[in-house]
C-alpha positions as CSV (number, residue, x, y, z in Angstrom):
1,X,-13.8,3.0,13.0
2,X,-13.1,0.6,10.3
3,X,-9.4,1.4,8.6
4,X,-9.2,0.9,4.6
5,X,-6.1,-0.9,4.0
6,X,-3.8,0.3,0.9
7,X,-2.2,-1.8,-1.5
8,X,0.8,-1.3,0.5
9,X,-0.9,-2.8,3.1
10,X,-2.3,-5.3,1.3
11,X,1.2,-6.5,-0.6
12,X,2.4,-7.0,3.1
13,X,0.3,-9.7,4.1
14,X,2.3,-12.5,2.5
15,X,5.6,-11.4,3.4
16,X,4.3,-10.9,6.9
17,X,2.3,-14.2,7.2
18,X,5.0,-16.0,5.9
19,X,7.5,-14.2,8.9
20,X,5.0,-15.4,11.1
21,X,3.3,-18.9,10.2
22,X,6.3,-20.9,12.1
23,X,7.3,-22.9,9.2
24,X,3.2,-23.8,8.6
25,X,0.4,-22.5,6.8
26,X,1.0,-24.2,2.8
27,X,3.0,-22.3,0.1
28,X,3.7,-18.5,-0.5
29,X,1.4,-17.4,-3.5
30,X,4.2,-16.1,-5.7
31,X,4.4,-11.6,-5.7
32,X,3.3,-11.6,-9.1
33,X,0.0,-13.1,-8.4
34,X,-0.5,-11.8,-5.7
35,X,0.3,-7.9,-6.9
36,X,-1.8,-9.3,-9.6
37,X,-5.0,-10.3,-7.4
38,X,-4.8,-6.9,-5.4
39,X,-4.4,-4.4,-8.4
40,X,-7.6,-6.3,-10.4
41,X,-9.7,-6.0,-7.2
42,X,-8.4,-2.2,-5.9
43,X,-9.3,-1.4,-10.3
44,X,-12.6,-2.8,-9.5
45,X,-13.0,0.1,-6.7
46,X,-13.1,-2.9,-4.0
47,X,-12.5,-2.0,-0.2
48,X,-11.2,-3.8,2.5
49,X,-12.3,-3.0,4.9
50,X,-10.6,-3.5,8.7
51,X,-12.4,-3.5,11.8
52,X,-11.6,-4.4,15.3
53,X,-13.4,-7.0,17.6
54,X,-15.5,-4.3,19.3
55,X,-17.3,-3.1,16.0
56,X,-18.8,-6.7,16.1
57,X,-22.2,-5.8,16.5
58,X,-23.5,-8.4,19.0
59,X,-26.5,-10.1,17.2
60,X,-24.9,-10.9,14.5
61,X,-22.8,-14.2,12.9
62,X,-19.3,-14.3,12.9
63,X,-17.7,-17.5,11.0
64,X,-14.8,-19.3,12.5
65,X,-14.0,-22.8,10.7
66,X,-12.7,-26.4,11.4
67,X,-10.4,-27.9,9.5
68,X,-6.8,-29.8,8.4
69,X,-4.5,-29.6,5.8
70,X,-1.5,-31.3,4.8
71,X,-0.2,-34.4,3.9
72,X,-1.1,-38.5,3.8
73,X,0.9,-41.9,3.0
74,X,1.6,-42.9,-0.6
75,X,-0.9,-45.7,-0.1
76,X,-3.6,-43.4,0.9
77,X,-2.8,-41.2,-2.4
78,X,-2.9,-43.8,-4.3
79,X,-6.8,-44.3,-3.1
80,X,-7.9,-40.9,-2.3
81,X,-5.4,-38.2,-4.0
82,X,-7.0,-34.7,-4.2
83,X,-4.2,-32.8,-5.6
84,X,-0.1,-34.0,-7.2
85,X,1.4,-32.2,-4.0
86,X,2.9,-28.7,-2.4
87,X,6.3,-30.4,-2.5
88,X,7.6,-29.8,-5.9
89,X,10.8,-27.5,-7.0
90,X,8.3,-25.0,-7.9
91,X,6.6,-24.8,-4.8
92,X,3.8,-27.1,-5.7
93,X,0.3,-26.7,-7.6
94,X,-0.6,-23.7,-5.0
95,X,2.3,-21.3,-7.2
96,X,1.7,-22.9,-10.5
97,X,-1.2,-23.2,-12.8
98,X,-3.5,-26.1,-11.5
99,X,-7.0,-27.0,-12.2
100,X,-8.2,-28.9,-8.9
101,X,-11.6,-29.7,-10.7
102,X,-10.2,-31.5,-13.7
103,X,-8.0,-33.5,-11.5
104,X,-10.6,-34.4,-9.2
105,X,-13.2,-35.7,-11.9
106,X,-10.4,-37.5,-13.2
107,X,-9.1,-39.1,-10.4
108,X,-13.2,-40.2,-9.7
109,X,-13.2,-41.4,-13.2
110,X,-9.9,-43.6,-12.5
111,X,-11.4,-45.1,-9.5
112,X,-14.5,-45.9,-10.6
113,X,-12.7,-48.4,-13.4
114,X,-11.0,-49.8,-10.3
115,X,-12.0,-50.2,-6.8
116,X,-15.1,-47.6,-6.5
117,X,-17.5,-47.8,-8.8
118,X,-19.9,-44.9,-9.2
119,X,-23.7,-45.1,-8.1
120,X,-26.9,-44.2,-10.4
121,X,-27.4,-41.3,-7.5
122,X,-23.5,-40.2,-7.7
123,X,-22.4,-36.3,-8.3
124,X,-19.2,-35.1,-9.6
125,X,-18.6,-32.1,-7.5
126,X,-19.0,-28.7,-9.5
127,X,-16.9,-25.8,-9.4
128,X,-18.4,-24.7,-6.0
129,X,-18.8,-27.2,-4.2
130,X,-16.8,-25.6,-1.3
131,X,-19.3,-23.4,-1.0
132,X,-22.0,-26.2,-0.1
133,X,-20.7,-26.3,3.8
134,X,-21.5,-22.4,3.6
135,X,-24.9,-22.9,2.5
136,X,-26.1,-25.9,4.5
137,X,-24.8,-24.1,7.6
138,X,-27.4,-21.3,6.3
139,X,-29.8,-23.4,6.5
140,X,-29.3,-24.7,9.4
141,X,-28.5,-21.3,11.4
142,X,-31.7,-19.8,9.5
143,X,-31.8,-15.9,8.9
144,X,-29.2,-14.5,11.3
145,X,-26.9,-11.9,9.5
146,X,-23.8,-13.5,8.3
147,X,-20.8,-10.0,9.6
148,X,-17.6,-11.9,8.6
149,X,-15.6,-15.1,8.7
150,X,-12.6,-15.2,11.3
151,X,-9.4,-16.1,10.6
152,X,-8.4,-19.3,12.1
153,X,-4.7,-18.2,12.1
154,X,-2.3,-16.1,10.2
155,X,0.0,-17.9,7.2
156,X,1.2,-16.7,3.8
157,X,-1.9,-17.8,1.9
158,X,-4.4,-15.9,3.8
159,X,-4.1,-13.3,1.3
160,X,-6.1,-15.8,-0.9
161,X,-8.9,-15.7,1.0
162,X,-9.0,-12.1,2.0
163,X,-8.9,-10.7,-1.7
164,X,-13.0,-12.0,-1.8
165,X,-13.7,-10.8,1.5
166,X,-15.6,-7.2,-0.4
167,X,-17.1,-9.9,-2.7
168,X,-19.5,-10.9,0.3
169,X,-19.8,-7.8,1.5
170,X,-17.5,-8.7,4.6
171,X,-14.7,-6.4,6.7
172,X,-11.8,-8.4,7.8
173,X,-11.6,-8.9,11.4
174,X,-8.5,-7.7,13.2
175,X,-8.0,-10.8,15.3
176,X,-7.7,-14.6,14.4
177,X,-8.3,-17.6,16.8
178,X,-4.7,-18.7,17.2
179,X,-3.1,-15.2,18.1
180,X,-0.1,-13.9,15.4
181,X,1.1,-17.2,14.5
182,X,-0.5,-20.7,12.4
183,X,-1.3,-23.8,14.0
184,X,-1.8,-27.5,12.9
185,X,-5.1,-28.4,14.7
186,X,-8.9,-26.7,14.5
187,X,-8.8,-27.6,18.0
188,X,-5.8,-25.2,18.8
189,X,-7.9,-21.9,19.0
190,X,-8.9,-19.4,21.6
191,X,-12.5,-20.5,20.7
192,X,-11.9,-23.6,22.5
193,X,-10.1,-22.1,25.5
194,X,-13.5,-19.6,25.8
195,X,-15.8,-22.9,25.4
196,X,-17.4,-21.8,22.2
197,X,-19.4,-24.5,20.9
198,X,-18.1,-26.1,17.9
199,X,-21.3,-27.8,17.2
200,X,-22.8,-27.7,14.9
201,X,-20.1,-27.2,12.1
202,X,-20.5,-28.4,8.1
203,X,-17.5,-30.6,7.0
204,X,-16.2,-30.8,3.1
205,X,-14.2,-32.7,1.1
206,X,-13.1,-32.1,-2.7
207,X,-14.5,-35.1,-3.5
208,X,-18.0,-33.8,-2.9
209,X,-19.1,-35.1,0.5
210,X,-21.2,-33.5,2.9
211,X,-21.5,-33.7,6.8
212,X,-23.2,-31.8,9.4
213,X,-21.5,-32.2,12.6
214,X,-24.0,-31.9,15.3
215,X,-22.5,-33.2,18.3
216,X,-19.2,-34.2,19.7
217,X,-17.3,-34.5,23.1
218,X,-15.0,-31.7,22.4
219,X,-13.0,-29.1,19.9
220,X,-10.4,-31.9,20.1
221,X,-12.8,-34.9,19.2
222,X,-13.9,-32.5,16.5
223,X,-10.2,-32.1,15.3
224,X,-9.8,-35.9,15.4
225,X,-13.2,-36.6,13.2
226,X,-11.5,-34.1,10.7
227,X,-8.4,-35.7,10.6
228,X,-9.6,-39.0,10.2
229,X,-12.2,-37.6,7.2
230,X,-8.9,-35.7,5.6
231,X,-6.7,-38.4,5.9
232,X,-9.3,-40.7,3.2
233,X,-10.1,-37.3,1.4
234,X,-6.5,-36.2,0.3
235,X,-4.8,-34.7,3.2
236,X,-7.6,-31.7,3.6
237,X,-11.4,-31.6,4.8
238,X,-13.3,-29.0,6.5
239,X,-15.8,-26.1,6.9
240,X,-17.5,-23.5,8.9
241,X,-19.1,-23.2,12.2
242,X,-21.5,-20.2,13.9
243,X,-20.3,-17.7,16.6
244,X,-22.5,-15.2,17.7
245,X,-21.0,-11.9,16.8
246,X,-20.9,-10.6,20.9
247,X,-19.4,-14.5,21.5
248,X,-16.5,-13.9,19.5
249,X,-16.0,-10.3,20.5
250,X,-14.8,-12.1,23.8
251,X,-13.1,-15.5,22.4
252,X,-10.7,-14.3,19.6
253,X,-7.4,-12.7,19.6
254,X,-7.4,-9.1,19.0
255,X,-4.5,-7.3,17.0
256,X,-3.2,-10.3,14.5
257,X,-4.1,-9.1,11.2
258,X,-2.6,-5.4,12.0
259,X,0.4,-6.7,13.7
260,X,0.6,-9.1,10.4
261,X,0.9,-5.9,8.2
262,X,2.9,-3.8,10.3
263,X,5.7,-6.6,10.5
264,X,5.0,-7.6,6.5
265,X,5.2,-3.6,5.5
266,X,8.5,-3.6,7.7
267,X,10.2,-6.1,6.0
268,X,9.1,-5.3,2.6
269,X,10.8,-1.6,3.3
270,X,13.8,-3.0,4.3
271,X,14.1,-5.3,1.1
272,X,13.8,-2.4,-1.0
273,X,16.1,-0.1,1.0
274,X,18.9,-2.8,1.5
275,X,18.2,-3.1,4.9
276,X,18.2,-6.1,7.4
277,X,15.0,-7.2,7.1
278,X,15.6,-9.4,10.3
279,X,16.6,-6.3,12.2
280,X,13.7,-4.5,10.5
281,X,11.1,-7.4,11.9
282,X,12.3,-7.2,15.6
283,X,11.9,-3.5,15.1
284,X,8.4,-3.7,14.3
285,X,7.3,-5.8,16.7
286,X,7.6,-3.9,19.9
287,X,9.1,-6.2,21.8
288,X,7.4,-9.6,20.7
289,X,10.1,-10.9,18.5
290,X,13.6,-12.1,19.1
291,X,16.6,-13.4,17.4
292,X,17.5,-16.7,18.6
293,X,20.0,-18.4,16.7
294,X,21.7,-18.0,13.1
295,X,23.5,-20.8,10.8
296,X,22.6,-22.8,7.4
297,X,20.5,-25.4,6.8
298,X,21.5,-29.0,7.4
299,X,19.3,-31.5,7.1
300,X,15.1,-31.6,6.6
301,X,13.7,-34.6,7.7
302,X,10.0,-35.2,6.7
303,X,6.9,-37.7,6.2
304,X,3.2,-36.9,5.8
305,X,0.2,-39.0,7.4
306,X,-2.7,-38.4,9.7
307,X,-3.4,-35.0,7.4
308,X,0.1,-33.6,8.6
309,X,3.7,-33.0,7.7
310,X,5.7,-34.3,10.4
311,X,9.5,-33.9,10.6
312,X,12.7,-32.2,12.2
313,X,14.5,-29.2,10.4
314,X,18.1,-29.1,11.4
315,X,20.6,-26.3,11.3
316,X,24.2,-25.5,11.8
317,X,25.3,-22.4,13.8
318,X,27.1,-19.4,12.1
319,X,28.3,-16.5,13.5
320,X,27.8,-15.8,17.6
321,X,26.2,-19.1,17.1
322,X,29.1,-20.8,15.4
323,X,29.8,-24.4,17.0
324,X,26.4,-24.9,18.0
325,X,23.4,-26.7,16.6
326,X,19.5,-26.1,16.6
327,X,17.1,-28.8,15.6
328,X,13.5,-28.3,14.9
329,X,10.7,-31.0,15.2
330,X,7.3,-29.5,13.2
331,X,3.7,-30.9,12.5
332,X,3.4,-28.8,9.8
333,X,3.9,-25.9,11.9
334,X,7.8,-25.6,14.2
335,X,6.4,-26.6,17.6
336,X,9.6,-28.0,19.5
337,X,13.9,-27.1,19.3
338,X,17.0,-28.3,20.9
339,X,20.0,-26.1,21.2
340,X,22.8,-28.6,21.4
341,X,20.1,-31.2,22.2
342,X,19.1,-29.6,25.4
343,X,15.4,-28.2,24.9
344,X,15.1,-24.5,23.7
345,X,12.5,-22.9,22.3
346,X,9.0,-24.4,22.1
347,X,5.4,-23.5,21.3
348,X,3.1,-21.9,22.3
349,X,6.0,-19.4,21.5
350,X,6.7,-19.1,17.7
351,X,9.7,-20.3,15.9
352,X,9.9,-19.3,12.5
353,X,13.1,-19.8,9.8
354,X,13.8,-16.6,7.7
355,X,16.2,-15.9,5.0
356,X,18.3,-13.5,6.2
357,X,18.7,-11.7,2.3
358,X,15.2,-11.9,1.0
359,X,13.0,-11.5,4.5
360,X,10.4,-14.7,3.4
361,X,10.2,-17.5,5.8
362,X,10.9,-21.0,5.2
363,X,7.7,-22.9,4.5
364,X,7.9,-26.9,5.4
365,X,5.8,-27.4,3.1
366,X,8.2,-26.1,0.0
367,X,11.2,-28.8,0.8
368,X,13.0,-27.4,-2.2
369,X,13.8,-24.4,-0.2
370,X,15.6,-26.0,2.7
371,X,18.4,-26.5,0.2
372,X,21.7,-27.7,2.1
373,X,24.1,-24.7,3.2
374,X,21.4,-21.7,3.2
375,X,21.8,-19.2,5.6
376,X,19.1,-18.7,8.0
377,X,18.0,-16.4,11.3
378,X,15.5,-18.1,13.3
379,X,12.9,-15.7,15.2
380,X,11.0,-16.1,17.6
381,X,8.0,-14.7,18.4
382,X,6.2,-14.5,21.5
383,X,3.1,-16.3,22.2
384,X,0.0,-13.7,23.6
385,X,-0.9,-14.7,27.6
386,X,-4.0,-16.7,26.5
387,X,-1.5,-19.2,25.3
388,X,-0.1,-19.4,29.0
389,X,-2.8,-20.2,30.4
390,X,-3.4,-23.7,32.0
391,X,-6.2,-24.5,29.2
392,X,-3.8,-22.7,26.2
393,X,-1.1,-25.2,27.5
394,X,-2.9,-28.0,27.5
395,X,-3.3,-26.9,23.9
396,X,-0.2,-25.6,22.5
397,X,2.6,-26.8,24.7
398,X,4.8,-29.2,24.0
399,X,2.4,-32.0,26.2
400,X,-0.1,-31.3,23.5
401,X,2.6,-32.8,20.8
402,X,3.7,-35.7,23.5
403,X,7.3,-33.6,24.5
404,X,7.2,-33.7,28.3
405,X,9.2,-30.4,27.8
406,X,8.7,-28.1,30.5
407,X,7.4,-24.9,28.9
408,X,9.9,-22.1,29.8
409,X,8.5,-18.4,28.0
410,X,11.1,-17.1,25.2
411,X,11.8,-13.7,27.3
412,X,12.8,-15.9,29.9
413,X,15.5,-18.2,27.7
414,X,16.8,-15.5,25.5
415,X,16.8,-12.7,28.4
């Protein structure tokens, strides 16, 4: 039976996402907005609705999505730039007030004194034109009941999506396609590893465009076509695919959104209380977490192309850890770490930088908060058994990011 989640529920999706997104998955909304967005819709007598995979009902639709996000070279910007950046001290246009429309029609206006002149037959984009991948894939799926839209992964933002979930009339699904963590690539979902078809699928841009996607070697040929669209778009491109409801009752994760809360909730109680909020996350977890090293921030290293962040985070030990150094290569997500340049942790386990005073992650994306000298606990989280299989290695191990790493599970390393 579907579960109505509380505002207190609600509030600890951020704070749990964030805990959880291994360095990935954008900006945190700020609390204020987001206490904000959940009071206005709870006033408005919205429910949300959460249900497991089994209350799919089988002959229905289920939405999953492909898609990329993050960040392209200065030269591309200056050609295609679809938003100022997520990188400022304030955390970027996704915590501030930002009107993407206005700068997109301005930016078009720019380049069509310059190098791209506009045609009789050209559109602006209006004010939903993300929803036009939504409604061509109507069209082309026909009648079928449209239950839900699965989360691709779990991250700080998701809250952003999930607050217009009662809007359409949807239940959240209590399971995402990359387990209780965020990944960089479309590609990296248990969708893939079940052979779901990711054809055909409606690709976006902000700058208006359109594409059907009807046929393509594979979920990673698909990721690469995206990448290559988002890296001329801005740094993000994508849109929704079809699963049939008793398809995706088999291919996605169970248990990520309620494990999300349960961890977020945790933390949050042991902010208020004075508590350890680190202690207070391994609690929650059951078993799936575990504290593997502790120091301050030293160094974050850090370029964007190809649609990505790419980089190494690098930290100095403290405490038990004192004398020894951890070093962290992301793309966008933390996928890879040395402990005293010998290989440590890597994915398809988590790895994910926490304050150790205020319980919220370290985004990669925010560079202002990796401010030389802060003290951080690094958890890590482990990855469910679908990631250890031969297919979920090919697609989250350390081959997949070109580290010919042995993958060694975190229970293993940390005892």
């Amino acid at each position: 039976m579907a579960r109505i989640l509380s505002r207190e529920d609600l509030l600890a999706i951020p704070r749990g996402g964030m805990a959880l997104a291994t360095g990935g998955g954008g900006v945190r909304p700020l609390e204020e907005v987001v206490e904000k967005m959940v009071d206005d819709a709870l006033d408005q007598g919205k429910e949300f609705k959460l249900v497991t995979l089994e209350e799919i009902p089988d002959d229905v639709v289920v939405l999953s999505g492909i898609g990329t996000g993050g960040g392209i070279r200065v030269e591309q910007k200056l050609r295609w730039m679809n938003l100022p950046g997520f990188f400022a001290a304030s955390g970027g246009v996704l915590r501030t007030g930002f009107d993407s429309l206005t700068f997109i029609h301005d930016q078009i206006k720019l380049k069509d004194k310059t190098f791209a002149p506009l045609n009789s037959w050209s559109e602006l984009p209006g004010p939903d034109w993300a929803e036009a991948g939504l409604k061509r894939l109507k069209e082309i799926i026909g009648d079928k009941k449209i239950f839900s839209q699965l989360l691709g992964e779990i991250n700080q933002m998701i809250i952003r999506s999930l607050i217009r979930y009662p809007d359409r009339g949807w239940p959240i699904i209590d399971a995402t396609g990359a387990g209780h963590r965020a990944v960089p690539e479309c590609s990296i979902t248990s969708l893939n590893i079940h052979d779901v078809p990711v054809c055909p699928a409606v690709i976006t841009t902000s700058w208006g465009d359109l594409l059907v996607l009807e046929k393509t070697l594979s979920w990673q040929r698909a990721e690469e076509i995206v990448e290559g669209i988002s890296t001329y778009s801005g740094g993000t491109a994508g849109g929704p695919l079809a699963v049939e409801g008793k398809v995706m009752k088999k291919a996605a994760i169970p248990g990520a959104m309620s494990f999300t809360i349960k961890i977020g909730k945790a933390i949050n109680k042991a902010v208020e209380s004075g508590d350890d909020p680190i202690e207070a996350m391994i609690k929650a977890s059951d078993g799936w977490a575990y504290k593997v090293f502790e120091g301050k921030v030293t160094a974050l290293l850090f370029e964007e192309k190809y649609g990505f962040i790419w980089g190494y985070s690098l930290l100095k030990g403290t405490g038990e850890w004192e004398g020894h150094h951890l070093k962290i290569w992301f793309k966008n997500e933390n996928h890879i770490s040395w402990l005293d340049e010998k290989p440590y942790i890597t994915s398809p386990d988590g790895l994910n930088v926490i304050d150790p005073k205020t319980g919220w992650g370290l985004s990669n994306f925010w560079t202002s908060e990796w401010e030389y000298g802060r003290e951080v606990v690094v958890v890590g989280v482990r990855a469910e058994d679908i990631w250890r299989t031969e297919k979920g290695l090919k697609l989250l191990g350390p081959k997949h990011f070109g580290y010919d790493i042995p993958y060694k599970p975190i229970e293993e390393i940390v005892g």
